[in-house]
Kinemage of the C-alpha trace (Angstrom):
@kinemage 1
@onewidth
@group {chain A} dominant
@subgroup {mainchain}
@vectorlist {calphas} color= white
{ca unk a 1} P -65.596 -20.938 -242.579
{ca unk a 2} L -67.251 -23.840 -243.283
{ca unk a 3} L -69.072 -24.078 -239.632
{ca unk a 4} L -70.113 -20.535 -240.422
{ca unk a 5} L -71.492 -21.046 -243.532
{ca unk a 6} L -73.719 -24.328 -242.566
{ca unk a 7} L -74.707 -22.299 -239.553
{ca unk a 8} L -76.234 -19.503 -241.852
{ca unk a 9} L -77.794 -22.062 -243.707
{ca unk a 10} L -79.523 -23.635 -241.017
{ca unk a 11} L -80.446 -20.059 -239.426
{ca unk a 12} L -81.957 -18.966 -242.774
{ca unk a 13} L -83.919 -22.542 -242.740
{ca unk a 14} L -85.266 -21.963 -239.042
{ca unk a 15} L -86.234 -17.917 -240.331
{ca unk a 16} L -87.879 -19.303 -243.307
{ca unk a 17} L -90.179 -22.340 -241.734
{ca unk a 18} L -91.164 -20.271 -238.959
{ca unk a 19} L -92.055 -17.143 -241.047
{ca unk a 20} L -94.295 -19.898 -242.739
{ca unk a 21} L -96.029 -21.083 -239.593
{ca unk a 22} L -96.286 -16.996 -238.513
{ca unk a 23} L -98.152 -16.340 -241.824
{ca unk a 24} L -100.921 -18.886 -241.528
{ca unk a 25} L -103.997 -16.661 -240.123
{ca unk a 26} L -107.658 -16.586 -240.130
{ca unk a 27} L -110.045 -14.180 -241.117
{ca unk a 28} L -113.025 -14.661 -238.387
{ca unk a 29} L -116.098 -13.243 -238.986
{ca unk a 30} L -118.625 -13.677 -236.339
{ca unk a 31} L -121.568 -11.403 -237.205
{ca unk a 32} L -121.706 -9.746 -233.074
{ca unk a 33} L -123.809 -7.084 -234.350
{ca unk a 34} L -121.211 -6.322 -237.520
{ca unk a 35} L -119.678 -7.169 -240.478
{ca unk a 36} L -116.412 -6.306 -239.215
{ca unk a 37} L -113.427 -8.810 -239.223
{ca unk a 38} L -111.460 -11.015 -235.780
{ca unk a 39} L -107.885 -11.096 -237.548
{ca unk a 40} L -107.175 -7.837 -239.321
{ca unk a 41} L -109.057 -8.617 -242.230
{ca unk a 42} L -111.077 -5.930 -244.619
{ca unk a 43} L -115.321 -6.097 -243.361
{ca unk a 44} L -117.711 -8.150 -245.317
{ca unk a 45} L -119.988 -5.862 -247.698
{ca unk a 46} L -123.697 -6.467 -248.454
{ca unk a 47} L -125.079 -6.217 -251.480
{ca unk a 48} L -128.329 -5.505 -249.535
{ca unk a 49} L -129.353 -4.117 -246.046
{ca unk a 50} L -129.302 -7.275 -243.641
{ca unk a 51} L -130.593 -7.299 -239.652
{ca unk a 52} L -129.532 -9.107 -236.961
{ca unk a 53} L -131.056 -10.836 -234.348
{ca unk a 54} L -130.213 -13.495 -231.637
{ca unk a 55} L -130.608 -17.193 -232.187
{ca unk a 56} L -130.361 -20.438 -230.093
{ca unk a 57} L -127.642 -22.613 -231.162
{ca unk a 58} L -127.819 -25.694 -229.588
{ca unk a 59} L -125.132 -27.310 -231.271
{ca unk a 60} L -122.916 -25.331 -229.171
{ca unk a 61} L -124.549 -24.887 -226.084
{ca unk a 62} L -125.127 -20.672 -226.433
{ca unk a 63} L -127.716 -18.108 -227.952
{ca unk a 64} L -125.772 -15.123 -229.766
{ca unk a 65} L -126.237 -12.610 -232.767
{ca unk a 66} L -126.472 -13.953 -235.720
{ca unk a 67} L -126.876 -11.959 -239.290
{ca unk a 68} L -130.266 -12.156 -241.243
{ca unk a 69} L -130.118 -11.944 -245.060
{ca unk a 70} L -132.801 -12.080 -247.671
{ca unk a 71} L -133.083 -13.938 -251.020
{ca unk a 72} L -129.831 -12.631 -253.230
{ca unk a 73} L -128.785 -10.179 -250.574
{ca unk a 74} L -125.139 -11.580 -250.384
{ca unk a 75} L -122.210 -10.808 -248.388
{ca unk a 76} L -119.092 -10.170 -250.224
{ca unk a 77} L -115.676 -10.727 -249.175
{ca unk a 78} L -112.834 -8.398 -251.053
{ca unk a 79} L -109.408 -10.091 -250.979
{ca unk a 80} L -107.837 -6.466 -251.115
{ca unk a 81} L -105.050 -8.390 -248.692
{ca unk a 82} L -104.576 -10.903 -251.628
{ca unk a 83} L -105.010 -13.067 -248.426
{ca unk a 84} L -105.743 -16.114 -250.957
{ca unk a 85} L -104.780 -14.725 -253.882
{ca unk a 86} L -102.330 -18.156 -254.562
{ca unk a 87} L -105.538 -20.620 -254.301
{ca unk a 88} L -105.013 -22.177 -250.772
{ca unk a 89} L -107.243 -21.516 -248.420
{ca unk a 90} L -110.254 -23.065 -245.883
{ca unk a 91} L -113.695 -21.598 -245.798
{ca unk a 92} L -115.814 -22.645 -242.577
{ca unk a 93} L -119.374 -21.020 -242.235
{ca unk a 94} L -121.908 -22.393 -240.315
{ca unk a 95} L -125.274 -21.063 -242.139
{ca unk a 96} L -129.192 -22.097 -241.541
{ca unk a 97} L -130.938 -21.611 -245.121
{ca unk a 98} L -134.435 -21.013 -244.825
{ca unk a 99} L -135.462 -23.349 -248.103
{ca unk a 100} L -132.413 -25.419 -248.337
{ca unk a 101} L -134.799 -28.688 -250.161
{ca unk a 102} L -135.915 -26.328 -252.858
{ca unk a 103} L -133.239 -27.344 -255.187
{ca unk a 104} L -130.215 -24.923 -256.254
{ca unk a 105} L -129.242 -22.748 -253.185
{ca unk a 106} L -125.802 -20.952 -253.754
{ca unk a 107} L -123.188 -20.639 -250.527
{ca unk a 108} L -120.480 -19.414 -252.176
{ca unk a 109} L -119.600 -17.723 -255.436
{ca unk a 110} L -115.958 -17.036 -257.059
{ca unk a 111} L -116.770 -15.695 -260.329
{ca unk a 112} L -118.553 -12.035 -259.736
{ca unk a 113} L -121.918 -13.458 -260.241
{ca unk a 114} L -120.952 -14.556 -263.795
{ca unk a 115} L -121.092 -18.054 -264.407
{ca unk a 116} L -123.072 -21.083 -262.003
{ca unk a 117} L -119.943 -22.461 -261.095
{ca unk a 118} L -119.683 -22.723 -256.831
{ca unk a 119} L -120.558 -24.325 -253.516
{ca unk a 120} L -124.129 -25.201 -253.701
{ca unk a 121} L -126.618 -26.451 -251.094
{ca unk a 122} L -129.078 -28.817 -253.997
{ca unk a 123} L -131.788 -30.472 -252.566
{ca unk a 124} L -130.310 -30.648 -248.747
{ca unk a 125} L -126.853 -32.408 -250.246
{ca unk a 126} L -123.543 -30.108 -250.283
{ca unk a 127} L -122.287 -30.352 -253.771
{ca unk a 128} L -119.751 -28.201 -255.869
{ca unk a 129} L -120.908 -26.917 -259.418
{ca unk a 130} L -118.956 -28.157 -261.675
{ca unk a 131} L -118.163 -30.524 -261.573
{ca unk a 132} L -121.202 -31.918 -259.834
{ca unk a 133} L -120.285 -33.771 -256.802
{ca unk a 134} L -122.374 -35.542 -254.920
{ca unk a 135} L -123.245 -35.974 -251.088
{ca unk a 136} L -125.927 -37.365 -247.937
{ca unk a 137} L -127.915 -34.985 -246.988
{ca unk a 138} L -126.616 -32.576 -244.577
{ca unk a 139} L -128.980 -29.537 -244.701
{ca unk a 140} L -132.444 -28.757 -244.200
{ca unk a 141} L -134.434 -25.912 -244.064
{ca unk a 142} L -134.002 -23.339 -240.961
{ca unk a 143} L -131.002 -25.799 -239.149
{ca unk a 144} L -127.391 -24.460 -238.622
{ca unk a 145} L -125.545 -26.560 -241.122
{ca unk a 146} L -121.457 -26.236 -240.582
{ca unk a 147} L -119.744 -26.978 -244.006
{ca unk a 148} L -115.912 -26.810 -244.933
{ca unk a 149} L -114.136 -26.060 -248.621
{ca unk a 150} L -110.843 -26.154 -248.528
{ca unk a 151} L -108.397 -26.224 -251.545
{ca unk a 152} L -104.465 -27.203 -251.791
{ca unk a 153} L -103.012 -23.744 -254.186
{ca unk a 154} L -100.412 -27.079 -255.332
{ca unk a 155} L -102.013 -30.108 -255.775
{ca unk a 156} L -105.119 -28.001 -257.018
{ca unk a 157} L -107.410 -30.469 -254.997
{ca unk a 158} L -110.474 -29.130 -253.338
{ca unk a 159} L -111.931 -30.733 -250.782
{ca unk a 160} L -116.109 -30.747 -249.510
{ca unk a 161} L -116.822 -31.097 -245.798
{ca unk a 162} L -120.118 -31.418 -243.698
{ca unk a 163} L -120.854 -31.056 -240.541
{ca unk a 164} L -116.907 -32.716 -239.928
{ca unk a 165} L -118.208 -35.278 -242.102
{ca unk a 166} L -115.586 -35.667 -245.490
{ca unk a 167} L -118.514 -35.149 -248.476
{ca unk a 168} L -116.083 -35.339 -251.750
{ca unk a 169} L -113.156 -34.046 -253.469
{ca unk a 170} L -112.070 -32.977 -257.181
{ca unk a 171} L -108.911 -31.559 -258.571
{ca unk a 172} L -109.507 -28.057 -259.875
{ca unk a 173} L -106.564 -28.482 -262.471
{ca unk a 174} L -106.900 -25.230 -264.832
{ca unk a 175} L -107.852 -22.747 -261.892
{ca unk a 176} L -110.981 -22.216 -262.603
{ca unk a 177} L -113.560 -23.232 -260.857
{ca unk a 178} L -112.661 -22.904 -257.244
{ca unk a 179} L -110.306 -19.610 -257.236
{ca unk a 180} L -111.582 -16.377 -257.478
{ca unk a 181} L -111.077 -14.047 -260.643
{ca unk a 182} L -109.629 -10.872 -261.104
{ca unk a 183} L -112.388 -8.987 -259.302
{ca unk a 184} L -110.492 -11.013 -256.323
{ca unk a 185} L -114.060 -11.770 -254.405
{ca unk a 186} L -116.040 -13.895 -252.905
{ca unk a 187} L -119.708 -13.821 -252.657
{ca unk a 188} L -121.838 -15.503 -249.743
{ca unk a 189} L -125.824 -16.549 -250.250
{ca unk a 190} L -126.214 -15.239 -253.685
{ca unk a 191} L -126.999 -17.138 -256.912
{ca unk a 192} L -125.188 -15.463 -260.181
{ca unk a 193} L -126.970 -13.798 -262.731
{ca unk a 194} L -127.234 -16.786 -265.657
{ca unk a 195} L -130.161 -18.296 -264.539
{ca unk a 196} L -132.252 -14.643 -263.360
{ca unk a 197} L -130.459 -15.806 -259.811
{ca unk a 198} L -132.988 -18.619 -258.666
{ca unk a 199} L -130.629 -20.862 -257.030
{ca unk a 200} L -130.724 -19.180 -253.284
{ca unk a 201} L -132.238 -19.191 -250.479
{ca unk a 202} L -132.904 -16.598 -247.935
{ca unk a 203} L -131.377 -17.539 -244.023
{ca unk a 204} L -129.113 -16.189 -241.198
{ca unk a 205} L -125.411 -16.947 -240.722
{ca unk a 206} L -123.512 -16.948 -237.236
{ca unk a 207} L -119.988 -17.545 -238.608
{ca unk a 208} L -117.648 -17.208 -241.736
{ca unk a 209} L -114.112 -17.956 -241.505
{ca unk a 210} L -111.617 -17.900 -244.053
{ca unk a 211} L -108.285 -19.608 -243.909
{ca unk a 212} L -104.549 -18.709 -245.824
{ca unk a 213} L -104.218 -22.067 -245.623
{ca unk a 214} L -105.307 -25.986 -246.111
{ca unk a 215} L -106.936 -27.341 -243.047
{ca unk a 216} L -106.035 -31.084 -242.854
{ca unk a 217} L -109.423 -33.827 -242.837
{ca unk a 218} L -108.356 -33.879 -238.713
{ca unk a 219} L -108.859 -30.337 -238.154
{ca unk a 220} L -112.125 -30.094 -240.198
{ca unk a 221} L -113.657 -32.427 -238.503
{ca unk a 222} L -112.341 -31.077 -234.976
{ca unk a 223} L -113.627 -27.380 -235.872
{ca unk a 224} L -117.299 -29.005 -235.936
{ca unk a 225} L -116.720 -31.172 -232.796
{ca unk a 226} L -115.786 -28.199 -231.304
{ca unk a 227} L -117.610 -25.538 -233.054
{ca unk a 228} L -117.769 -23.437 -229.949
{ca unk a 229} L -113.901 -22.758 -229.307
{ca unk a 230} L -113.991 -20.516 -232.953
{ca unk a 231} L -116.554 -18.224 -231.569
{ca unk a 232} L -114.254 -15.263 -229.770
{ca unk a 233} L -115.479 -14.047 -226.217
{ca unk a 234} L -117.885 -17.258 -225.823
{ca unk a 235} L -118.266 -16.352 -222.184
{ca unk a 236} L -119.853 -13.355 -222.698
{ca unk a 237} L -122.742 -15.116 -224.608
{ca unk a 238} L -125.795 -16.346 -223.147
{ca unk a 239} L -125.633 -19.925 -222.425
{ca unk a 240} L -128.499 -22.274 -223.439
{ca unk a 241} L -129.102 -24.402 -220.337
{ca unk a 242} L -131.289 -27.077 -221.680
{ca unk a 243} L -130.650 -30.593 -223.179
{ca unk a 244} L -127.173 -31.791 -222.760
{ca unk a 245} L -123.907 -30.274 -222.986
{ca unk a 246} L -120.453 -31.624 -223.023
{ca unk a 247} L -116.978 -29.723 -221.530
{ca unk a 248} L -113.753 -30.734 -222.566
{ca unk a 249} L -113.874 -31.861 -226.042
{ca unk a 250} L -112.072 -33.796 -227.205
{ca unk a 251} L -111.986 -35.884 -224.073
{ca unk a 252} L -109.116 -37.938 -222.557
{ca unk a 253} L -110.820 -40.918 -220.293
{ca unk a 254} L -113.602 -39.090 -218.924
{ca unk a 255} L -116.208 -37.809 -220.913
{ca unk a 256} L -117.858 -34.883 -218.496
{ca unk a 257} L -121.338 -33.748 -219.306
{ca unk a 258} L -124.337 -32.112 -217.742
{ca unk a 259} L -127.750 -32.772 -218.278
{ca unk a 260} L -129.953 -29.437 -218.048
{ca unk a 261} L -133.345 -31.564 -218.649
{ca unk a 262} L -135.792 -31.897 -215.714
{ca unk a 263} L -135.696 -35.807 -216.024
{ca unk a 264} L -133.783 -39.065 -216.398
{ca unk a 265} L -132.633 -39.077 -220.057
{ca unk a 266} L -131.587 -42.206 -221.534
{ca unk a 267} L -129.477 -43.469 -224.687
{ca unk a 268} L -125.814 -44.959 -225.709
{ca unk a 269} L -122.347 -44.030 -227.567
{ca unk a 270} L -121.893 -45.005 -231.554
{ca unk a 271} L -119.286 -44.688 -233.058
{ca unk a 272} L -119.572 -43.148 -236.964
{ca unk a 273} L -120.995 -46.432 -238.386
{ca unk a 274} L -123.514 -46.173 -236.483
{ca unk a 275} L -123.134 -49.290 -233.743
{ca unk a 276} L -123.748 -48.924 -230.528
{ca unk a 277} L -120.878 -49.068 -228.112
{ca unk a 278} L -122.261 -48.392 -224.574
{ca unk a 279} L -125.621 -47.683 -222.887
{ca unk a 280} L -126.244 -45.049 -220.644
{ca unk a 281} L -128.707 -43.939 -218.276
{ca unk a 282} L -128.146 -40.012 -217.233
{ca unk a 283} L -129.464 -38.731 -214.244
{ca unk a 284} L -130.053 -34.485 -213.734
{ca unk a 285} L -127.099 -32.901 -213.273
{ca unk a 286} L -123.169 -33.139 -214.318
{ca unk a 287} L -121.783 -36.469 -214.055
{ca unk a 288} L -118.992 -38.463 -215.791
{ca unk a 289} L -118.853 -41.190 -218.155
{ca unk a 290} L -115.960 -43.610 -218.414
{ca unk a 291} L -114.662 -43.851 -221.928
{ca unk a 292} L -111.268 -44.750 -221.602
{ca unk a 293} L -112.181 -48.135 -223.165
{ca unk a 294} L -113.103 -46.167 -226.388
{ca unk a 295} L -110.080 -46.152 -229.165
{ca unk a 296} L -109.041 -42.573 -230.782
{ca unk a 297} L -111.829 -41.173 -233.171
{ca unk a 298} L -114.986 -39.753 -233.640
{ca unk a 299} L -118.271 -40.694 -231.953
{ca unk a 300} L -122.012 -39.792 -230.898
{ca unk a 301} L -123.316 -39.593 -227.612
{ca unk a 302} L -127.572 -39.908 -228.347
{ca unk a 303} L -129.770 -39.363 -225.655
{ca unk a 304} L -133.797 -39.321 -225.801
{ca unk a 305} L -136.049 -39.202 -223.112
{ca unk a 306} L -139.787 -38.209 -222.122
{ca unk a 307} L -141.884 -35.687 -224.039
{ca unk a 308} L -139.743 -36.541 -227.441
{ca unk a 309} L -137.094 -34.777 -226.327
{ca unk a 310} L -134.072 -36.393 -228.335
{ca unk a 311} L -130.394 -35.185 -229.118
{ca unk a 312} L -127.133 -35.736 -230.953
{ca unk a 313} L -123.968 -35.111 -229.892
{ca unk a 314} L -120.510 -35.993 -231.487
{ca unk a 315} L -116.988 -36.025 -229.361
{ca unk a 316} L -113.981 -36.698 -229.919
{ca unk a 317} L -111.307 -39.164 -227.776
């Protein structure tokens, strides 16, 4: 009887932690021509008509759809699931705000456009409002900027990422400031109505995603690396076939790249502080770079080469 009864118990355990793992999910929203959600979640609304068009992002290596939306014409996410109704959650979007140094610029509101509390581009620096936090500058105007909020529903901590890169973190202790209310929305690239709404900025969007769950510092800074593995069908979209790309990322001992230029380009690996590990001279063409010297972490392959033709790329070993 005894056997029986532990075995229950441990039964009911294995039911219970992997209904858990089951129920994290992801809302995807990847603006192909809709508003319309990857994951069985309700469509994004505008508050105003928005257009699409296609856009180069070279981050990634493709050129797809992205949505276009003018000064205070928000999208709005309705949590009729009550997908994050208990305060954890993750929200990715990668976003390219067309006056993002002009101050105030709103990314996310959870207060129905009622008070200026929120996720704020100010000034090119990813801050939340408030309390005010405080950041580098990750934005600027018209590039695809790729920033993280996430928020523990326990510890009440919310957490600021850029561009992988942690920003800051505060403890939203009475549930205020970083949860939604009871209209149970969220509003995208729209300032609230206490200051005649002139903290926004007009710009185009190419992905919001929206998590049950906390992603971990690892994972948020992985997303970025490999920004192109949350966009669905990525085969189907036109690849950009200049400057350099890298496949396989993260990368074991090999870092595998090809270089689209029509030269020689040349440059070296740094690793987040900025010191240069390794120079490199890359000829036209794919080719492989031995990194297995490299320890685990994050680093930046920079390359420059004739007609000012520079880039930035970050990878992961």
């Amino acid at each position: 009887m005894k056997y029986k009864f532990s075995s229950l118990v441990l039964l009911f355990g294995i039911l219970f932690f992997s209904n858990n793992i089951l129920a994290q999910k992801v809302y995807s929203y990847q603006f192909n021509n809709t508003l319309s959600c990857i994951g069985g979640g309700p469509d994004l609304k505008q508050n105003c008509t928005g257009t699409y068009s296609t856009d180069s992002l070279k981050l990634i290596g493709i050129s797809r759809p992205v949505y276009n939306f003018a000064l205070n014409c928000g999208l709005v996410f309705y949590d009729t699931n009550n997908f994050i109704s208990n305060g954890t959650y993750s929200i990715e979007t990668y976003v390219a705000l067309d006056d993002a140094g002009g101050g105030l610029r709103k990314i996310i509101d959870f207060k129905n456009l009622t008070t200026e509390n929120g996720f704020y581009d100010n000034a090119n620096k990813v801050i939340f409002k408030s309390p005010d936090t405080t950041s580098g500058e990750f934005f600027d105007d018209k590039v695809w900027t790729f920033v993280t909020l996430t928020r523990n529903g326990t510890t009440k901590l919310t957490t600021i990422y850029a561009n992988g890169q942690y920003v800051s973190s505060f403890k939203d202790t009475k549930n205020n400031l970083a949860v939604y209310d009871a209209n149970k929305k969220l509003t995208f690239f729209e300032d609230d109505t206490t200051n005649q709404q002139q903290d926004a900025s007009s710009g185009k969007v190419a992905l919001i995603n929206i998590y049950n769950y906390e992603l971990d510092s690892v994972t948020a800074t992985a997303n970025f690396i490999t920004l192109s593995n949350l966009f669905t069908g990525i085969e189907t979209i036109n690849p950009i076939n200049t400057g350099i790309r890298i496949f396989q990322n993260p990368v074991i001992n090999l870092l595998k790249l090809q270089n689209f230029e029509k030269q020689v380009l040349y440059g070296g690996i740094y690793n987040m502080n900025g010191i240069e590990l390794n120079t490199l001279t890359l000829k036209e063409g794919t080719q492989e770079i031995n990194v297995s010297y490299l320890p685990s972490g994050v680093y930046v392959l920079r390359v420059s080469g004739a007609n000012g033709f520079t880039q930035n790329l970050k990878f992961i070993k």
